[in-house]
Every structure is written in structure tokens, then in C-alpha cells.
N, C-alpha and C positions, 0 to 999 in steps of 0.2 A: 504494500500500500504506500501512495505516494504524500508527500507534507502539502498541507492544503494551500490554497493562497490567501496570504496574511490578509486582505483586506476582505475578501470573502468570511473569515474566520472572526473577522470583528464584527462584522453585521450581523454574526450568528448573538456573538455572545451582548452586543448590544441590545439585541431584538428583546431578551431574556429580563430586561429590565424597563424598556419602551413599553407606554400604553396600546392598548389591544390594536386601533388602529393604526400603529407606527408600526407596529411586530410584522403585520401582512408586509410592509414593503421590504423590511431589512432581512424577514427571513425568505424571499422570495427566491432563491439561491440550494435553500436547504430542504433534506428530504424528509421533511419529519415523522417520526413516529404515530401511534394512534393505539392505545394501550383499552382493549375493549376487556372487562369483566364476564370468565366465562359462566354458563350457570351454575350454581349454588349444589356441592351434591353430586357433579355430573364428570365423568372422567374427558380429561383435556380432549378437544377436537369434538366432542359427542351434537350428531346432528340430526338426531331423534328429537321425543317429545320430553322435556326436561322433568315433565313431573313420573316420568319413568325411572329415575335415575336412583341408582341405588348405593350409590357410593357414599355412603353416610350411615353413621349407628351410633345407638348409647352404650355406653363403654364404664362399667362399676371396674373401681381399682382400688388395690390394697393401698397406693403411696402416693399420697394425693400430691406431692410434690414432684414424680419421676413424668419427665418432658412424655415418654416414650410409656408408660405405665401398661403392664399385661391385662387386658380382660378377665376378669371372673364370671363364673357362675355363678354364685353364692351372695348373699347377703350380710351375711354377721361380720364378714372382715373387712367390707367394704367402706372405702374413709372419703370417696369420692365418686359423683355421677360424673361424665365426661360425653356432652355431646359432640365426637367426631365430622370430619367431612372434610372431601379434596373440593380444592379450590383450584382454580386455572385461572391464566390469562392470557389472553391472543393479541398480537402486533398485527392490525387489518389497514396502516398508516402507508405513507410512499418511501419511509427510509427505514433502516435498523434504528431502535431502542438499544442505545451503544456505549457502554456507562465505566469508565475509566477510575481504579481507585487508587490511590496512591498513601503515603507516611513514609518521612523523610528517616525513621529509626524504629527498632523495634523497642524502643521505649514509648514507642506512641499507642494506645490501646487500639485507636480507630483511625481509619481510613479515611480521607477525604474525597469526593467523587465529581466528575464534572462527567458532561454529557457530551458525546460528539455526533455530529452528522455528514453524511454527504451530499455532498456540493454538486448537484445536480445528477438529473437520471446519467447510471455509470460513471460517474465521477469518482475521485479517487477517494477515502476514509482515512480520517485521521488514526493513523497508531499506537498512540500511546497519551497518557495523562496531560503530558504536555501541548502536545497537539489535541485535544479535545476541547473546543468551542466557548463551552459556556458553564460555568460554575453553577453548582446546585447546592441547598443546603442538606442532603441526605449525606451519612457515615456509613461507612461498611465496619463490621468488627469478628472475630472470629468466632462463631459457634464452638464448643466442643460437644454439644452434646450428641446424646447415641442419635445415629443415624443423618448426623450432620457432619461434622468434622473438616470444617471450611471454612468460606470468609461468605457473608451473609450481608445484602446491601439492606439495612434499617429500614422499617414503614412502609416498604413498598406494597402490602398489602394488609389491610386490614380486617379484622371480623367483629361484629358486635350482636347481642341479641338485644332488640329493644320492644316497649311494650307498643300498644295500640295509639299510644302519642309520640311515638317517636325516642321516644328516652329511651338511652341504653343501661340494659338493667345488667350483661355482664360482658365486659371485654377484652379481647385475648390477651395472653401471654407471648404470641408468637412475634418478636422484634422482626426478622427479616429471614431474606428470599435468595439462594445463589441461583442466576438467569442465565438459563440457557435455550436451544431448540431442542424440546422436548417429544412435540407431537406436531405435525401438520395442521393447522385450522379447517372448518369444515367449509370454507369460503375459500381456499390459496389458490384453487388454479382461478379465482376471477377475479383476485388482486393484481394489479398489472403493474407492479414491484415487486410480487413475488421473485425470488431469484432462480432464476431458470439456467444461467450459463457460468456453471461448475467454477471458469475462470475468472470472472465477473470480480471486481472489491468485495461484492455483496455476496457472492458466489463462495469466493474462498475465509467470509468472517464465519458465512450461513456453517461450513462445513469445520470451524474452530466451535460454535458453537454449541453443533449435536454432540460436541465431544466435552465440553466447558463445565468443570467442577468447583469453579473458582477457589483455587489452589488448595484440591483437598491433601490432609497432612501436613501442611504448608501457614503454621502457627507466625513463624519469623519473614515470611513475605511483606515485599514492603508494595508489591505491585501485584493489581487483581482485576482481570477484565471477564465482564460479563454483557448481556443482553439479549435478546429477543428480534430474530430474523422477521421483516415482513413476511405475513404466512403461516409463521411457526409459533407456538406457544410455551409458556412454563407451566408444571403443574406440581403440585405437592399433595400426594395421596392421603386419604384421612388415615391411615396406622401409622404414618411419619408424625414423629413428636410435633410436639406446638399444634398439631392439627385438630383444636380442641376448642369449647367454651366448658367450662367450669358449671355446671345446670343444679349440683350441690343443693343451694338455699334457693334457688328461682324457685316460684309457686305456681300452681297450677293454673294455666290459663293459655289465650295464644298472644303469639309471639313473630316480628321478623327475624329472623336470621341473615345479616346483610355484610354483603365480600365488598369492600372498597380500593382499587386498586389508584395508587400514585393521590390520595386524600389530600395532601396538604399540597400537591400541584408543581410541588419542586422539580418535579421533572419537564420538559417540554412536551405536548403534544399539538396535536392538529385540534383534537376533540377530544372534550372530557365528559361529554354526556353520554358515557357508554361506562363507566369508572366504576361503576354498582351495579348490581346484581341480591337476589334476594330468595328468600324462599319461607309463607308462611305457616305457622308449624303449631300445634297446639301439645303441650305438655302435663300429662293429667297424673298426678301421685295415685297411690291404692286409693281406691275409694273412701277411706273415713281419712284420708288424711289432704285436705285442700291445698293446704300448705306442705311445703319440702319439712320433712320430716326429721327429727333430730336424730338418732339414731337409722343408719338406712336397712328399711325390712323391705325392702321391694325397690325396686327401678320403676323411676316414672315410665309411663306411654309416651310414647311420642310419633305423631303422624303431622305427616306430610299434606298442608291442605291445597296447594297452590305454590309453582315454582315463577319467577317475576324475573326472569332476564333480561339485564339493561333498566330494571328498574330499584330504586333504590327504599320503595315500601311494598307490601306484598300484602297485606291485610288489608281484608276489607274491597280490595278488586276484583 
């Protein structure tokens, strides 16, 4: 990949701070991203009926603090409910989601991140931290836990359950995401960015990324690239740790369940009105007990009434 041209590279990162109608002209140059939320539940790529989707469960655990905690059968040892479920998210934009991390010592716990783009269709890609465009205020920091063992870009996805007003009643534990090409989207061959020529900038990032563990084993790395090919998606399956809400003390009643991807906007995109996704859900304890019970003698219910893709409330539509 080739070093961009400096004055191309400053209109990017100008754009980043320009009001919304300056952004159109300065980023007119770059291929930007578009970071769509996939459904709620549903395994990355899935182009069926979402409210099919079975990739989600309630999950009793002996160790209500382990990221990764084993399922039980039983009740009496159970110290924690854990509402499970995979999350995805798809790049349907005209450039790569291209996210550069950098720390100048391994004295530094986190990473600092900027975003790069390419500078027109087949244009060349910036390679490294330095050449990346436009500063973002997201961190990367290293995971260790079981089934991570990497360096994880902070917030890039969200989960909250909230009631019938919008208030969330519980939010995750999961800080961050390592991005890679995980799955195909169920729309690539009619994106027309998609990367189709192997040799292409976009071509040979697409084929770093099917492979991108953002430096697994690799605690003292000071440099970490990850992101998301147009076309292609990340996903994180509901038995991978952090893939969880905490449903414990939540009481009986319904509920959204709501995936928010890139929330605080730090990253660039084309459109952000695709960022959420939802699914609403009702949760009902044993019969005599309305409320989450102090002692757990049962697993609540929990069904599935309505899945809301691209939409960010699910109750009540």
C-alpha cells in the first residue's frame, strides 16, 4: 500500500471536526465506511426471518464473576442468571472500517486509535498509525480473558436491556471488539465496493483481515490493526465471554434488548441510522415469584416476542 497525498489526508482529518455541511465537501475524496447493526440473536451474515434466530439463551452459573462462566442444570448453586447472545456487525459503506492502534511503550496500558480511509475508488490505503487520516477518541487495551487473549478496540459495540420507557435497566460488561472479516454480509455481491480483485489495496487489506486476531499472545505490542472489509462483517458468538446481560435482579416483565454499534460516533461513517438493532423479549420468574428472586430456584422464561433490525426500540411495534 502506497503513502496517501498529504493534502488529501488533511481534508480527511479536517472533515472529522467540520460541521455536517462542510464534512460533504472535505470528505468528498474518501471512501467511507457505513457500520450497519446486525440482528439481535442472529449468526453474522443471517438472511432469513430474524425472529427465527436462535442464537441466544439463558445461561444459570456457578461464578457470577467468570467473563466465560459454564452453564448449569441445577439450581441451588446457581449465583447468576446470564442472558446470552451473538451480536454482528456489517460494513454495507464504499470504503474499509480501517482502524490503526498505536503506544509509544509498553508502559502504556492502552492504545491510541485513528481511522484511515481510501482516497478514492482503488486508491491507495494508508499503512500504518501514522498515515491514518483522522484521530478518534476510542482506546484499544488488551483483553486476557479466556477466549480473548488480544488487543480489543473499547465501545465499539454496545448492549443494554431497557424497560418500556427507554431506561436501561442493565448494561454490559463487554468493553471491546478485535475486527476482523468474519462472514460475508447477506447484501456483498450488491455493494459495489465490495472487493472483488484479490490484488486491489482493498483486495489485499480484505484478505489481512479474514486472517486479523489483533495481535493474539501479543501483550507487549505497541502496534494493532484491525477493521471490517466492505461486504464483510464481525461477529462475536453468545458462549464467547462478555456475551452476556446480567438478568440476576431484572423482574418480571418485557423488555428491549438493544446492540448499538460505534454509540458515541467516534468513528467516521457515511450513516448512523442503521447503529441499533433490537429484539423485544419478555422475562417471567416461577410463577409466585414476580420479582427476580433472592435465592435462585428456577430460571426465569424468557421468549422472544418481536426481533427490530435497524431499529433501536422493539416494544410495542
Amino acid at each position: 500500500m502506497i503513502r496517501t497525498y498529504a493534502a488529501l489526508a488533511a481534508a480527511v482529518v479536517a472533515a472529522a471536526v467540520l460541521a455536517p455541511s462542510a464534512q460533504a465537501g472535505a470528505m468528498a475524496e474518501a471512501m467511507v465506511p457505513d457500520l450497519r447493526q446486525g440482528p439481535v440473536g442472529c449468526p453474522g451474515g443471517f438472511a432469513g426471518d430474524p425472529a427465527t434466530c436462535t442464537d441466544w439463551d439463558v445461561c444459570l452459573v456457578e461464578d457470577a464473576d467468570a467473563p466465560k462462566g459454564r452453564c448449569i442444570g441445577y439450581f441451588g448453586k446457581a449465583k447468576a442468571v446470564r442472558l446470552r447472545f451473538t451480536t454482528s456487525v456489517d460494513n454495507v459503506g464504499d470504503g474499509p472500517m480501517l482502524l490503526f492502534s498505536h503506544r509509544d511503550s509498553v508502559d502504556q496500558p492502552l492504545m491510541s486509535v485513528r481511522q484511515a480511509f481510501q482516497l478514492g475508488a482503488g486508491g491507495p490505503l494508508p499503512n500504518s498509525y501514522g498515515e491514518a487520516q483522522a484521530s478518534t477518541p476510542a482506546t484499544a487495551y488488551y483483553e486476557p480473558a479466556e477466549s480473548h487473549h488480544h488487543w480489543h478496540l473499547n465501545g465499539f459495540d454496545r448492549f443494554q436491556l431497557r424497560d418500556h420507557l427507554g431506561a436501561a435497566v442493565v448494561s454490559d460488561r463487554k468493553n471491546g471488539f478485535c475486527l476482523g472479516d468474519r462472514y460475508v454480509t447477506k447484501d456483498a455481491d450488491d455493494l459495489p465496493h465490495t472487493p472483488r480483485d484479490t490484488a486491489s489495496p482493498t483486495g489485499e487489506l480484505a484478505k489481512y483481515l479474514r486472517e486479523n486476531y489483533c495481535g493474539m499472545h501479543q501483550p507487549s505490542a505497541l502496534d494493532v490493526t484491525q477493521g471490517i472489509s466492505v461486504g464483510a462483517g464481525d461477529e462475536y458468538e453468545f458462549r464467547i465471554g462478555y456475551q452476556w446481560l446480567d438478568i440476576t435482579h431484572v423482574p418480571s416483565g418485557t423488555y428491549d434488548l438493544v446492540h448499538t454499534v460505534n454509540e458515541d460516533r467516534g468513528l467516521i461513517e457515511k450513516n448512523y441510522d442503521n447503529n441499533s438493532s433490537s429484539i423485544a423479549i419478555s422475562i417471567q420468574w416461577p410463577p409466585a415469584t414476580a420479582d427476580a428472586p433472592g435465592p435462585i430456584t428456577g430460571a426465569p422464561e424468557v421468549k422472544l416476542l418481536r426481533s427490530c433490525p435497524g431499529e433501536s426500540h422493539c416494544l410495542g411495534r
